[in-house]
N, C-alpha and C positions, 0 to 999 in steps of 0.2 A: 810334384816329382821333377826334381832336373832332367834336363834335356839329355842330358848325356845316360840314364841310367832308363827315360822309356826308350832312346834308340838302342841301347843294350836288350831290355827288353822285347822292344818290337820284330829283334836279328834273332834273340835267343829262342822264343817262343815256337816259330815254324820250324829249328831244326833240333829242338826240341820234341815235336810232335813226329816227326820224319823219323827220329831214333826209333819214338816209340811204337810207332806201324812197324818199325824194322823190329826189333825185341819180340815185339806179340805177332809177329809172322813169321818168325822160326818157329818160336813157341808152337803157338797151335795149327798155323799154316795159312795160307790165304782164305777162303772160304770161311773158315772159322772166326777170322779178325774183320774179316768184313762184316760176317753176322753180328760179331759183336759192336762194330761201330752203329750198322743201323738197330739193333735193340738197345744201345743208349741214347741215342736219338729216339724213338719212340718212349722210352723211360721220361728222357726230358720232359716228352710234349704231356704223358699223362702224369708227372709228381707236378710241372708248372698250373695245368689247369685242376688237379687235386687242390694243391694250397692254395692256388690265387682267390679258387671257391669256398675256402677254409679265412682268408684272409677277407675277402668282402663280405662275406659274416661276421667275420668278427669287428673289421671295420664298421658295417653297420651298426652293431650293439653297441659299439662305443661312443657314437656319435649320437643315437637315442636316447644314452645315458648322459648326455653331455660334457662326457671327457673328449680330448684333444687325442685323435689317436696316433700321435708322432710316430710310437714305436713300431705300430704296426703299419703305417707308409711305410720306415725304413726296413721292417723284413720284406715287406709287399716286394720294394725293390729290389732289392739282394736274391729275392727266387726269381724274379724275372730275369735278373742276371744268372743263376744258377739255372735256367732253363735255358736258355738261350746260350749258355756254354755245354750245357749236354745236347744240344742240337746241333753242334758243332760238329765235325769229325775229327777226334782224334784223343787221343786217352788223358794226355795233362789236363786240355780242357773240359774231360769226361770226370777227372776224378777232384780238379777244384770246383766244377760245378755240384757234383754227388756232396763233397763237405761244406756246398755253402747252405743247402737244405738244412744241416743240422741244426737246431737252433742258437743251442751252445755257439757252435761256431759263428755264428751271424751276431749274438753279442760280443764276443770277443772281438771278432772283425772292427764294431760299432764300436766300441770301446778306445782301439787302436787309433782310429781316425776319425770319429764324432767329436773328438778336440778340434780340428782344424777345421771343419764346417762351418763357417759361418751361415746363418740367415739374416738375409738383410730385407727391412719393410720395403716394400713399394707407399709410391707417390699415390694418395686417392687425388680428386679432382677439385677443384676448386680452393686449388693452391692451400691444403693441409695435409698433414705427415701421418701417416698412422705409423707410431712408436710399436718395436716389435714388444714391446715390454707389457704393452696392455691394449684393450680396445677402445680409450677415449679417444678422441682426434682432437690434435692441438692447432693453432692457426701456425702456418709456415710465416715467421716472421725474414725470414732469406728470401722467401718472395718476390720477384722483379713484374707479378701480374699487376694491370693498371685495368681497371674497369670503367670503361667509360658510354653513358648517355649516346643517342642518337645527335642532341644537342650541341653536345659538346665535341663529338668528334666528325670535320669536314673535310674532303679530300683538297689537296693542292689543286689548283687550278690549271697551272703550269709546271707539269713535274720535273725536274730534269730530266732530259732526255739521253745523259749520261748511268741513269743508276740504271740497275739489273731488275728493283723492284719495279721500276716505273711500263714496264715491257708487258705486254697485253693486258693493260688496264683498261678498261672505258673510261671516254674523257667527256661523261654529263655530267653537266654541272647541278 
């Protein structure tokens, strides 16, 4: 996202939510919008731990089965975002968090922006690549590790006493 378009967002969003305390407090009156901000905040907290127990179920099955369950991390996440905006107070973040539950909406969402996701592998150890493309490990020929014997490697005797490395070393020979 441009810089310019989340600082739009980040100004637009609280006086955005301030309308909407102001709208639904004529509407129904104080008392009444307050009740409703705290009953979607408790909505939140019981549809996020509903599906999160629906999702590590079903996470689990899928990973018993041996499939990769991509899709179900990314709804995993998308409710804990749509929980955590219904535990929010205020009704924009009440009513995008209520359509990200839906599932529809959450592929759609995925859809929009699962283009621009990259996954990038990490480094394993022993200076080789695990390629995201499969589970073989290839040797890192980019490599700069040098593996060296007890034998082969002796410290200086006299280190310069200018370097930064040479500074609380022990000087046995």
């Amino acid at each position: 996202m441009r810089p310019i378009i989340a600082l739009s967002v980040l100004l637009a969003w609280p006086l955005a939510e301030i309308a909407g305390f102001v709208v639904v407090g004529r509407a129904l009156g104080l008392w009444w919008t307050l009740g409703l901000v705290i009953i979607t905040g408790l909505l939140g907290a019981f549809l996020m731990r509903q599906q999160g127990l629906h999702l590590l179920k079903k996470l689990s099955e899928q990973s018993q089965q041996g499939q990769i369950p991509a899709s179900s991390v990314i709804d995993g996440a998308m409710i804990v975002v749509a929980g955590i905006l219904l535990l929010l107070p205020g009704f924009v973040t009440d009513i995008v968090g209520i359509t990200l539950f839906i599932p529809f909406v959450r592929r759609l969402l995925w859809s929009a922006i699962g283009k621009r996701v990259v996954v990038v592998g990490s480094r394993g150890r022993g200076g080789f690549n695990r390629p995201t493309g499969g589970s073989k490990e290839t040797p890192n020929t980019g490599s700069k590790v040098v593996d060296l014997d007890e034998e082969e490697f002796h410290r200086n005797s006299d280190p310069n006493p200018s370097s930064p490395w040479s500074k609380g070393i022990d000087r046995d020979p």
